[in-house]
Structures are given as structure tokens and as C-alpha cells.
VOVEXSE-297569 format. One line per field, with one value per residue (C-alpha): residue number from 1; x, y, z; chain; residue in three letters. Coordinates in steps of 0.02 Angstrom, whole numbers. Example, Ala and Ser with C-alpha at 12.3 -4.5 7.8 and 13.67 -1.06 7.14 Angstrom:
2
k [1, 2]
u [615, 684]
v [-225, -53]
w [390, 357]
c [A, A]
r [ALA, SER]
//
This chain:
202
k [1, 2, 3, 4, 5, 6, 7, 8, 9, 10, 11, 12, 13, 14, 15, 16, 17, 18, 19, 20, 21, 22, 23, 24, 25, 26, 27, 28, 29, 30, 31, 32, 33, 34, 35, 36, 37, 38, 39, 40, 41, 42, 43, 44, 45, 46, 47, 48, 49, 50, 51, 52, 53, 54, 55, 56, 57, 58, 59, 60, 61, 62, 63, 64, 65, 66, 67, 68, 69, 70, 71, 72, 73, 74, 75, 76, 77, 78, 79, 80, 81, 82, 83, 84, 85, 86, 87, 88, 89, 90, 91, 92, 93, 94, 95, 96, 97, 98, 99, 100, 101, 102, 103, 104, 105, 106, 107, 108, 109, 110, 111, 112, 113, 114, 115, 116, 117, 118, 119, 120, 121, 122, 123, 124, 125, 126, 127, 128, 129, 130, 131, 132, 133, 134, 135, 136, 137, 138, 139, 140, 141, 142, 143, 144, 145, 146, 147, 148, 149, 150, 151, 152, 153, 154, 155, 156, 157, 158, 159, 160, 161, 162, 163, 164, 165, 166, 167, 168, 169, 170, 171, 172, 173, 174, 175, 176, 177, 178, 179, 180, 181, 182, 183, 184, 185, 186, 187, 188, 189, 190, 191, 192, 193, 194, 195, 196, 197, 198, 199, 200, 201, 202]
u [-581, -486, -568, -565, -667, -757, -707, -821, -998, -1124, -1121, -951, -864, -947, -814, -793, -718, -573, -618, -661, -693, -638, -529, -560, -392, -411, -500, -609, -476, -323, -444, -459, -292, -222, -356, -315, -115, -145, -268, -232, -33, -108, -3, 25, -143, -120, -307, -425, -609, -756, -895, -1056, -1099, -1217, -1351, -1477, -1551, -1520, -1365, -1293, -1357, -1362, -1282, -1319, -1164, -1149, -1008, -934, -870, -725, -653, -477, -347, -192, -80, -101, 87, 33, 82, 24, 77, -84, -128, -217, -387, -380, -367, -412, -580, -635, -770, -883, -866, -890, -916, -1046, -1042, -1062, -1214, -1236, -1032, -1097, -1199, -1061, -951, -1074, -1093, -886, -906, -1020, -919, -756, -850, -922, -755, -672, -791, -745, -580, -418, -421, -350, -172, -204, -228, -99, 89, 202, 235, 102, 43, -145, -170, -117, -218, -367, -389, -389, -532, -614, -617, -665, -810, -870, -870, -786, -709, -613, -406, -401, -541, -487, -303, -402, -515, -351, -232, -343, -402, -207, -222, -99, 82, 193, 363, 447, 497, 421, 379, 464, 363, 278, 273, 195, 312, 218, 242, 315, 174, 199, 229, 119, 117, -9, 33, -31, -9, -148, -340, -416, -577, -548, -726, -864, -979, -904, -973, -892, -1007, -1037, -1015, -1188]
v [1370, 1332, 1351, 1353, 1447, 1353, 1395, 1322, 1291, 1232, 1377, 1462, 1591, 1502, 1431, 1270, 1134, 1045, 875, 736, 563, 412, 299, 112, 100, 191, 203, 349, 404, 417, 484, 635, 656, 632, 771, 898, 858, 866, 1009, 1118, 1059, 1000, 878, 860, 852, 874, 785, 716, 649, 576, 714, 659, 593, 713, 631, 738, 685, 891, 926, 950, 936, 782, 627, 626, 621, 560, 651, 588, 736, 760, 882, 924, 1051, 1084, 1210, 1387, 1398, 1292, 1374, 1255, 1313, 1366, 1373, 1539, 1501, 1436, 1561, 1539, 1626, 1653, 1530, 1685, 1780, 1633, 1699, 1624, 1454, 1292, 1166, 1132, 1160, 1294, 1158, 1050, 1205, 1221, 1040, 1055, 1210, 1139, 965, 1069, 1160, 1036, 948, 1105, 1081, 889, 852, 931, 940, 1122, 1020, 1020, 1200, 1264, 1302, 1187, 1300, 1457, 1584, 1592, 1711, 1630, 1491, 1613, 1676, 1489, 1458, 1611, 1603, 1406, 1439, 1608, 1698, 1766, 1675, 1733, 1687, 1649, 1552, 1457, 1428, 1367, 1230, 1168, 1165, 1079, 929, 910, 973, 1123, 1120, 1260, 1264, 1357, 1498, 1637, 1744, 1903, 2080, 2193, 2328, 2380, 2312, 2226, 2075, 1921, 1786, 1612, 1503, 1318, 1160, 1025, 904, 771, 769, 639, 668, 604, 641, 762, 770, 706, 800, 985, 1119, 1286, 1419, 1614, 1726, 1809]
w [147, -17, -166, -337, -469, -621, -802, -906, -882, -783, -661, -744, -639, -453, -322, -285, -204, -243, -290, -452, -481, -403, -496, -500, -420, -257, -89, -56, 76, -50, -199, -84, -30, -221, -310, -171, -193, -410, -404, -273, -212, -29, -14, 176, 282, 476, 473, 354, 370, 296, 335, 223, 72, -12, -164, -189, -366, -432, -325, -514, -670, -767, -764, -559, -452, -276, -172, -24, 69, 174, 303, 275, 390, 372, 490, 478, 428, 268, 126, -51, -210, -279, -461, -521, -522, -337, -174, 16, 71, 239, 278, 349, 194, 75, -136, -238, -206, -342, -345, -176, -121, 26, 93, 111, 192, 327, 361, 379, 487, 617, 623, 677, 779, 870, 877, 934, 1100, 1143, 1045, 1020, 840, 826, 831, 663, 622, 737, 706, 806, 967, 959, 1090, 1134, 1063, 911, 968, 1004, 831, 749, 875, 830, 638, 666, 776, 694, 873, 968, 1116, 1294, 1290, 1481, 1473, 1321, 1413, 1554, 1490, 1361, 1508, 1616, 1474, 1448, 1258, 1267, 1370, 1413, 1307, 1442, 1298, 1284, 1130, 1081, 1154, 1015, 951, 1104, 1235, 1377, 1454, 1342, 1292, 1344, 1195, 1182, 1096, 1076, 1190, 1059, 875, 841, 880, 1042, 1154, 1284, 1345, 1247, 1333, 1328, 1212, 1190, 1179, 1134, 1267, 1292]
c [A, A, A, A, A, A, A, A, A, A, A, A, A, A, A, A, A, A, A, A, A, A, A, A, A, A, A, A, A, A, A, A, A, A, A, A, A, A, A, A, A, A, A, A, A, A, A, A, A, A, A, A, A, A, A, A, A, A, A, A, A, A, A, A, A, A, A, A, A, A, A, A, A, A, A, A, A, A, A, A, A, A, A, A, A, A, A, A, A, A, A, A, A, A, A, A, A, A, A, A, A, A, A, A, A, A, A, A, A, A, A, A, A, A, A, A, A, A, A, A, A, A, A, A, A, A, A, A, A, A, A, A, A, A, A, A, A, A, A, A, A, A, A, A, A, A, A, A, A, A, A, A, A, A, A, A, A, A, A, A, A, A, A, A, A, A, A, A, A, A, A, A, A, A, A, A, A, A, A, A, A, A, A, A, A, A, A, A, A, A, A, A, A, A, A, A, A, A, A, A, A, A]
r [UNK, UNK, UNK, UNK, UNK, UNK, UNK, UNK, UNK, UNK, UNK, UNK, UNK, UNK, UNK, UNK, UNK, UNK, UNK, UNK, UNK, UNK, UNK, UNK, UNK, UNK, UNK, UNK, UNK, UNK, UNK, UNK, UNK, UNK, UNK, UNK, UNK, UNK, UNK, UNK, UNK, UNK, UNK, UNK, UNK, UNK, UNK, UNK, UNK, UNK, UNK, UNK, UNK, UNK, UNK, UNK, UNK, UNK, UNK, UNK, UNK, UNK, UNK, UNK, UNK, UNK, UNK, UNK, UNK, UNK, UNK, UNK, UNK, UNK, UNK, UNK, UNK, UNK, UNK, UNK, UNK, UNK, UNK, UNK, UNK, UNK, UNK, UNK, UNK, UNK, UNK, UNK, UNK, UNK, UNK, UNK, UNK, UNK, UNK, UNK, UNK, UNK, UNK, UNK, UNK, UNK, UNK, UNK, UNK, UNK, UNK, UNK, UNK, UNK, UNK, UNK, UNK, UNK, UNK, UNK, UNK, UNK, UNK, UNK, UNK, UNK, UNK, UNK, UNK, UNK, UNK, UNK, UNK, UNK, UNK, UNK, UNK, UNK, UNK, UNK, UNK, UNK, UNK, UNK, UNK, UNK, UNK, UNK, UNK, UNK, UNK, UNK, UNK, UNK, UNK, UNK, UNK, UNK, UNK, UNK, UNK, UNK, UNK, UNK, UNK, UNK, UNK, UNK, UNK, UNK, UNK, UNK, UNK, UNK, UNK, UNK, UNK, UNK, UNK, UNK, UNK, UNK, UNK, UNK, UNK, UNK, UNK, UNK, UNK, UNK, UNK, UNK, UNK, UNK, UNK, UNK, UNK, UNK, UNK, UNK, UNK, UNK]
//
């Protein structure tokens, strides 16, 4: 999760999300992708969403502000220019959050998870060709658990999301046998099965 810590007051030296006011001028869809390009140099999104709009009447403190939230990834092999005051956190190990900015993280968290289960949205966290176990630890730090690499390479390769490159990656430090390398077989979302759900092992 990128974030960015507050300066000034209310709630000086809290992290928070990268975001402002929308300008007479623009859509909701391009204010977001302009503050996160000015603010925090995201400037190309493999996906972007509308996740909520959040108006509780003490969400900050006077005037009242209505946010309309939105879920943004971009590739793991992103790699923004990011001012000082701005750094990536885990979204399991999250600092003190602004106003009601952790709120909106979780909401985030349990929409990619969910979409995890029944899309193929991790095309836009992955590199372009990966191994799974590349692949594995995206899923991992998305869900927050832990989950099985043959099983993962099973359900993908069966719903058509991942395809064999034919290469293979280069052995570690370890030796062993090479990995098999992956891409997404599509670079836009789609539904691979609206009713799947990826658990927890138990």
C-alpha cells in the first residue's frame, strides 16, 4: 500500500492516502489517476476501480468531505519515483493510519481478495512472464494467508488465466530443477468463475 505521511495538522505525522479534490474539469476516474501521477509519480495503472464512497459526517474534521475511493495496482516490477514523505507499507503491517484511511484499506483488501477468488486480476500485479512462485507470493501478501503453489497452478491453468512460456527460469542458489516461467494469458480483467472462493488452508 502506498502511502504518504501528513505534515501539518489535523492528525500530523499519520499515513495516508494519496488523494485531493476534484476539479470542476474532470471525471472522478481521471481526478484519481492525475493526484496519484502529481503526488506520488503513479503514472501507469495496470488497473483502476471505483471501491466506495465513504461520508461519514466525522470521517474528518470540519468542513465534511465525501471521498469516493478507489482501488489501484500496478505490477510488482513498478518502480514510481517517490517523493520523501511517501513509502510502500505492507498492507498487514499498516502504521498509524489518517481519519478513517485504514477503513478504506480494508474495504480495498477484501475487494482484491474476493476478486483474487473469481477474476484474474493478479495480471495486474504480476511482472510480464513470472514463475509461481513469483505468482504465489503476490497471492499471498494479497490474501494475507498463506496459499499452496500446486494448487494455485492448478485452479489458474485450468480457468485459462496463466499459460506456459515454454522458458524456463534460471536454477538458484540451490540448484534444483529450473521453474517454469508464466504469463497471463489476458491483460484485461474478466470473470473466470463467479462462483469460486479461494480459501485458507485449515
Amino acid at each position: 500500500m502506498l502511502l504518504w505521511q501528513r505534515a501539518l495538522d489535523p492528525q500530523i505525522g499519520t499515513w495516508s492516502l494519496p488523494g485531493g479534490r476534484l476539479r470542476a474539469d474532470e471525471d472522478l476516474d481521471t481526478s484519481a489517476r492525475r493526484q496519484l501521477a502529481e503526488k506520488v509519480d503513479v503514472r501507469e495503472l495496470a488497473h483502476l476501480e471505483q471501491l466506495s464512497v465513504f461520508s461519514a459526517p466525522d470521517r474528518v474534521p470540519d468542513p465534511r468531505r465525501i471521498a469516493s475511493a478507489y482501488l489501484g495496482l500496478v505490477p510488482l516490477t513498478a518502480e514510481p519515483e517517490l517523493p520523501p514523505d511517501t513509502t510502500w507499507h505492507p498492507v498487514s503491517a499498516l502504521p498509524a493510519m489518517s481519519f478513517d484511511h485504514g477503513t478504506v484499506v480494508e474495504h480495498a483488501r477484501t475487494r482484491l481478495a474476493a476478486k483474487l477468488s473469481y477474476t484474474n486480476i493478479a495480471f495486474a500485479l504480476a511482472p510480464e512472464t513470472f514463475t509461481m512462485s513469483t505468482l504465489r507470493e503476490i497471492y499471498c501478501a494479497a490474501l494475507g494467508y498463506e496459499v499452496d503453489t500446486t494448487n494455485l497452478q492448478r485452479v489458474l491453468t485450468r480457468r485459462k488465466v496463466i499459460t506456459p512460456t515454454g522458458d524456463t527460469a534460471a536454477p538458484g542458489r540451490t540448484g534444483g530443477r529450473p521453474a517454469a516461467v508464466y504469463r497471463f494469458t489476458d491483460s484485461g480483467l474478466r470473470v473466470t468463475d463467479e462462483f469460486a472462493a479461494l480459501r485458507p488452508r485449515v
